[in-house]
C-alpha positions in Angstrom: 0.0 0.0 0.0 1.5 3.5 -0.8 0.0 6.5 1.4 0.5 9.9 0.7 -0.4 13.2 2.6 -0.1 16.4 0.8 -0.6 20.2 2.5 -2.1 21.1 -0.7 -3.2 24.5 0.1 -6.8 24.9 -1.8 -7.3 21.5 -4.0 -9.1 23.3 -6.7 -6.3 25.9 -7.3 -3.9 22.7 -6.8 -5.8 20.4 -8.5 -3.4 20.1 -12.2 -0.5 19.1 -9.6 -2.5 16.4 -7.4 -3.3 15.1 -10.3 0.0 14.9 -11.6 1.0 13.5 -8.1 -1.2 10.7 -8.7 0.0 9.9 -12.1 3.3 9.8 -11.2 3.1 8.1 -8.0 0.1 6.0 -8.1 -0.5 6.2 -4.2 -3.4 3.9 -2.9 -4.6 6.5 -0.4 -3.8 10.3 -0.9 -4.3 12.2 2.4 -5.0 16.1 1.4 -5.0 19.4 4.4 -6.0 22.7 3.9 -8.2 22.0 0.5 -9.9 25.3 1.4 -13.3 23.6 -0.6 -16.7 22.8 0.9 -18.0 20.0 0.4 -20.5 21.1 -2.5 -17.5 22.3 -4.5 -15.3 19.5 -4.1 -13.8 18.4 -7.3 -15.3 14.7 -7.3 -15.0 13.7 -10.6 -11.5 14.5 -11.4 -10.3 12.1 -8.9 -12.9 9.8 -9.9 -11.9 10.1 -13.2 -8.5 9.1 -11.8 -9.0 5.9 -10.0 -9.7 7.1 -7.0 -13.3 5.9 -6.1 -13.4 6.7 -2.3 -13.4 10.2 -1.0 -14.0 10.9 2.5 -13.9 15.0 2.4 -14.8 17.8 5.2 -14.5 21.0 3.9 -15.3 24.7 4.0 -15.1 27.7 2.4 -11.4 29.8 2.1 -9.6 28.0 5.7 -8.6 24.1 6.9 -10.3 21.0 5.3 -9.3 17.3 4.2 -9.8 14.9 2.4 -8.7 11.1 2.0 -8.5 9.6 -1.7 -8.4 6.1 -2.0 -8.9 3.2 -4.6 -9.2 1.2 -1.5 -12.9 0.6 -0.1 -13.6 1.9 3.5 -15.3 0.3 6.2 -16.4 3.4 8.0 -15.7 7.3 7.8 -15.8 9.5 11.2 -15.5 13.3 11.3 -14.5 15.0 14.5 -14.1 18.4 15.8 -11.7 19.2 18.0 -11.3 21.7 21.0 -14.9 22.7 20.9 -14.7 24.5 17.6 -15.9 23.0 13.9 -12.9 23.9 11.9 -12.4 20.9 9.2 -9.3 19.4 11.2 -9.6 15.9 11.7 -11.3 12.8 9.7 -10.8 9.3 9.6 -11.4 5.8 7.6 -11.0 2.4 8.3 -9.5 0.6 5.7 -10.3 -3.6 5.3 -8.0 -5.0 7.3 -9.2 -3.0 10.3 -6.5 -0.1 10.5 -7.7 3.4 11.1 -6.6 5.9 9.1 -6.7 9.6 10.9 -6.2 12.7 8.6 -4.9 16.1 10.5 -4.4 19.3 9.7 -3.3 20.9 13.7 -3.8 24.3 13.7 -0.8 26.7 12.4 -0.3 28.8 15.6 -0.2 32.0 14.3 3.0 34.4 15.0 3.4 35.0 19.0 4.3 32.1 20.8 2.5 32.9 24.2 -0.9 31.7 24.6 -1.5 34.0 27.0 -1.8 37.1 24.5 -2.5 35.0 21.5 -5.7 32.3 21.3 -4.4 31.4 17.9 -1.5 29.9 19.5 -3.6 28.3 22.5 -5.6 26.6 20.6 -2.8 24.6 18.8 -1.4 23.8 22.2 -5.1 22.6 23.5 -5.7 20.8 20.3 -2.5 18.5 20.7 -3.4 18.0 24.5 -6.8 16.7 23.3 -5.4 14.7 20.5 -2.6 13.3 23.3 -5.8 12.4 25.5 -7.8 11.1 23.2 -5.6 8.6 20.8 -4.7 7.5 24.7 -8.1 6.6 25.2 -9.7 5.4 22.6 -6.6 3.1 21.4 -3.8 0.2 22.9 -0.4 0.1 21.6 -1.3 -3.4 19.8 -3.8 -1.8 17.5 -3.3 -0.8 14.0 -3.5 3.0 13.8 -1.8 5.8 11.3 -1.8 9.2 11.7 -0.6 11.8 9.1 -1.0 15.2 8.3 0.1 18.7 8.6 0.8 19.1 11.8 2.5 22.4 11.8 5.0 21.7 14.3 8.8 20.8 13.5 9.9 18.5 16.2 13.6 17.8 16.1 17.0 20.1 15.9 17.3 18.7 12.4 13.5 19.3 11.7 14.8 22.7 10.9 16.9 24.7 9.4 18.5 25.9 12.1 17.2 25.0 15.6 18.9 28.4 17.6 17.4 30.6 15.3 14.0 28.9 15.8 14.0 28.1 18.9 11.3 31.2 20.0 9.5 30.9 16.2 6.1 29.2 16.7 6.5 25.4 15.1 9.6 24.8 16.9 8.9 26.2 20.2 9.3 23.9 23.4 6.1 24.4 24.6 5.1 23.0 21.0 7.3 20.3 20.3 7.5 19.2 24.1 3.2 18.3 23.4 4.0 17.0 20.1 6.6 14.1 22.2 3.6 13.6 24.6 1.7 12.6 21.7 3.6 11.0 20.2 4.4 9.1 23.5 0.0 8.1 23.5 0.2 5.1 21.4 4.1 4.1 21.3 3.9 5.8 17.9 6.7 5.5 15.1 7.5 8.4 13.5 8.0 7.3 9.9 10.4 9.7 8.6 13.1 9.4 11.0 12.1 5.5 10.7 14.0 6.0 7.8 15.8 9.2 8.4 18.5 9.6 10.8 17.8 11.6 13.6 21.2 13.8 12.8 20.0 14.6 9.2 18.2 17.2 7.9 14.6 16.6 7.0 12.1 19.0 5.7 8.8 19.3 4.0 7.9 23.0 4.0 9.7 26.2 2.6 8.3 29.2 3.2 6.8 31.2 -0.4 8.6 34.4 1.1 11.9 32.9 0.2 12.4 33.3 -3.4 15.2 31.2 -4.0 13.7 28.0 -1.3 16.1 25.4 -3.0 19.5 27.4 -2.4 18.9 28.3 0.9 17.2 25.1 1.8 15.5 27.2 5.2 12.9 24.4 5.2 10.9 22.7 8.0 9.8 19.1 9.3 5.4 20.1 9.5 4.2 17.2 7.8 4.2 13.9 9.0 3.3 10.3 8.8 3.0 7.9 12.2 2.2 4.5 12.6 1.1 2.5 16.3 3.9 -0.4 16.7 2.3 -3.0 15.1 2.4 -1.4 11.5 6.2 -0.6 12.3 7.7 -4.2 10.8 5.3 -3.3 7.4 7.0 0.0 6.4 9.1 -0.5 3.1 9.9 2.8 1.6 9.4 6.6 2.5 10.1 9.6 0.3 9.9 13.4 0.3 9.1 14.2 -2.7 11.2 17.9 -2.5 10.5 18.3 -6.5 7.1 19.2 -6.1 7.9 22.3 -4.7 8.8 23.3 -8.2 5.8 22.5 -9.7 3.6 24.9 -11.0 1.6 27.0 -8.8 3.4 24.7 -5.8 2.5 24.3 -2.0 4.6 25.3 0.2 4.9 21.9 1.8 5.7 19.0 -0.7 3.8 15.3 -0.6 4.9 12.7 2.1 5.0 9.0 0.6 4.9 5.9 2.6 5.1 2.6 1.2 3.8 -0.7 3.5 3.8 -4.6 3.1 0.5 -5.0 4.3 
């Protein structure tokens, strides 16, 4: 099975380069954030048209949204809001064999990194406590689970481009990436990229659109990621960033995030 998530950044100004993503790639699942669609005015057919038979969307108009893509059938599709608030941030499918399949876009953060002056940035830091608290609970270990998504937080020193420097920017904050190991920490999860990625290397997936020249200065960020529960861990096969896409026409600033399993 090959699994892709993509921070595509409005689907239907994107949708030429998804499309070429899944002719190039031929993914089984495509996991899209921030499609800035509702639901009505979700490009169906084009993906249809494509292969991909099985769209689980939640959209809305201009801000957040997902979607998952698949050629695989799902048993069951949930939608849930997060933190009190009904901002398109979190769906999930369960594919045949049982796994369950969670799509999330966490919020960005905004700018100041003090919840205290800036509810922006609180409610990232409440919506990864209630993610923590609920995978905890509603999930053992021993299941089959995968997360991906944007999750708009850079965990590691070599998650960035340089971790002084970022230290006090919101994505690589402690109080950020000291939730994001709690979460991490609910289910045992692997993190997939440095599965295959040493911790020491530099791994990114976002470069900002106000650096002109993003490929020679290569001031990119870790935001998007793909985890699996321990049991999925001995199934993983092959992982790339595909960096290229960045070039693309009309790109996203993040670039698609491809897993491959032995299922």
């Amino acid at each position: 099975m090959r699994l892709i998530t993509w921070n595509i950044n409005s689907v239907r100004l994107r949708l030429p380069i998804v499309l070429r993503l899944l002719e190039q790639k031929q993914p089984d699942i495509l996991c899209l954030q921030e499609t800035k669609c509702p639901d009505e005015h979700f490009p169906h057919e084009a993906f249809q048209a494509a292969g991909y038979e099985h769209i689980h969307i939640h959209g809305m108009k201009s801000y957040n949204g997902l979607a998952i893509l698949s050629k695989i059938p799902f048993e069951a599709s949930d939608i849930y809001h997060r933190v009190g608030r009904q901002d398109c941030r979190h769906i999930a499918v369960t594919l045949p064999d049982g796994t369950e399949l969670h799509n999330l876009y966490i919020p960005a953060g905004g700018d100041e990194p003090d919840p205290e002056v800036n509810d922006k940035f609180a409610h990232k830091l409440n919506f990864v406590d209630e993610m923590t608290r609920w995978f905890a609970d509603q999930y053992t270990p021993d299941q089959k689970v995968i997360a991906v998504g944007d999750f708009n937080i850079a965990p590691g020193e070599h998650d960035v481009w340089s971790h002084k420097q970022l230290l006090g920017v919101v994505s690589h904050t402690p109080p950020e990436t000291e939730r994001l190991a709690k979460m991490k920490g609910s289910l045992d999860w692997v993190d997939v990229s440095r599965h295959f990625v040493p911790e020491d290397e530099k791994c990114y997936t976002w470069w900002s659109y106000r650096n002109k020249d993003w490929e020679k200065s290569n001031r990119g960020r870790r935001l998007d990621h793909v985890w699996v529960s321990p049991p999925l861990a001995e199934a993983l096969r092959g992982h790339e960033i595909l960096t290229a896409a960045r070039n693309w026409e009309k790109p996203s600033d993040h670039v698609p995030l491809i897993v491959d399993f032995k299922l």
